[in-house]
C-alpha positions in Angstrom: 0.0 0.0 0.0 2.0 2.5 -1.2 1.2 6.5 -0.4 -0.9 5.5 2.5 0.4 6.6 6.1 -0.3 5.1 8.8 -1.3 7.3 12.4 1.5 7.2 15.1 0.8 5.3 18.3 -0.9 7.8 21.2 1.1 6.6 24.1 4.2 7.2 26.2 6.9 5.3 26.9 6.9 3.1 29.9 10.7 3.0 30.2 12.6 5.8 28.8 15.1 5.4 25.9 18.8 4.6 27.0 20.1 8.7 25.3 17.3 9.7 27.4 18.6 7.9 30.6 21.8 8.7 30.4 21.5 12.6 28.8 23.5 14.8 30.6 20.6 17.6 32.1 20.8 21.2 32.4 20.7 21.3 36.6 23.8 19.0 36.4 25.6 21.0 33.8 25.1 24.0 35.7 26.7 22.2 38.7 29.2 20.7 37.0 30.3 24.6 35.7 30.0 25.9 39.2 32.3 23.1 40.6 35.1 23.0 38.2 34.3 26.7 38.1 35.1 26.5 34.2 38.5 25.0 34.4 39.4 21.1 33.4 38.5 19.0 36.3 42.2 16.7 35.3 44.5 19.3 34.3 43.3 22.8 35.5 43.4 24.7 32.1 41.1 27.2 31.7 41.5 27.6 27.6 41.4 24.9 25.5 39.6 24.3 21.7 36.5 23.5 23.6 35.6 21.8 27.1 33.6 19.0 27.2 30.9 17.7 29.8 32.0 13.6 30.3 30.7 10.6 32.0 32.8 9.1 34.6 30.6 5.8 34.2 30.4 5.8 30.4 26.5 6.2 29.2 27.3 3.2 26.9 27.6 1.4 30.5 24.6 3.3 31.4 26.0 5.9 33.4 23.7 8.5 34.7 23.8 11.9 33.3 21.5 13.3 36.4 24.0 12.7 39.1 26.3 15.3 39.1 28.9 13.1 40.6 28.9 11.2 37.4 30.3 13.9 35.1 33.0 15.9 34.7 34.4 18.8 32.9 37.0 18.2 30.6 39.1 19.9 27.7 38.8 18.3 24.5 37.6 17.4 21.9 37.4 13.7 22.7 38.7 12.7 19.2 42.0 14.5 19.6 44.9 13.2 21.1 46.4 14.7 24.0 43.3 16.6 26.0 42.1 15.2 28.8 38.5 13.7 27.5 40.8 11.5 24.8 42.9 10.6 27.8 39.7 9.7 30.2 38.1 7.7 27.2 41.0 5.9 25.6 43.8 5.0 27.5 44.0 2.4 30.5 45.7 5.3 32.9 42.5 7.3 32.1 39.9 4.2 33.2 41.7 4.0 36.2 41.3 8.4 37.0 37.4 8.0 36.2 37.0 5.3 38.6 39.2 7.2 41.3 37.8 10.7 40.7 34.5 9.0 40.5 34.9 7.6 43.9 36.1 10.9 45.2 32.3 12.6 43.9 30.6 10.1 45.6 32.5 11.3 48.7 31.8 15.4 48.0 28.3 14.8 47.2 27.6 12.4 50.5 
């Protein structure tokens, strides 16, 4: 049946979408900014190309993007070798600092 649409279902989802789980929100953001007061959260810089918000527990592992002691503020991008996010994401060392700086959030947000 070609040319013939069919309505869209009139209902909401009983469990949210995984992006919409683990999407970082504005209220975290804006404490996220007001901790790191704008500076890298790993190496302190306070220019860089561009700073990027970052799960500790990656959202892939469904890490929450409402707790704020799940993210962090890091220069990046992520794609380019040698900032912090590229660091966090790719390398062993950088597993091992999210877990640790993740435990110290918990701690600060207790």
């Amino acid at each position: 049946m070609v040319g013939k649409s069919v309505p869209k279902p009139n209902f909401k989802r009983r469990k949210p979408k995984q992006s919409a789980r683990t999407r970082i929100t504005n209220k975290v953001r804006e404490e996220v900014l007001r901790r790191s007061e704008g500076k890298c959260e790993r190496c302190n810089r306070t220019s860089a190309y561009s700073f990027e918000m970052s799960h500790l527990e990656q959202a892939s592992q469904l890490g929450s993007g409402n707790d704020p002691a799940n993210v962090v503020l890091l220069c990046g991008p992520s794609v380019n070798t040698g900032t912090c996010h590229n660091f966090a994401d790719y390398t062993a060392k950088g597993r091992m600092w999210r877990m640790q700086k993740r435990e110290e959030l918990k701690r600060y947000y207790e």
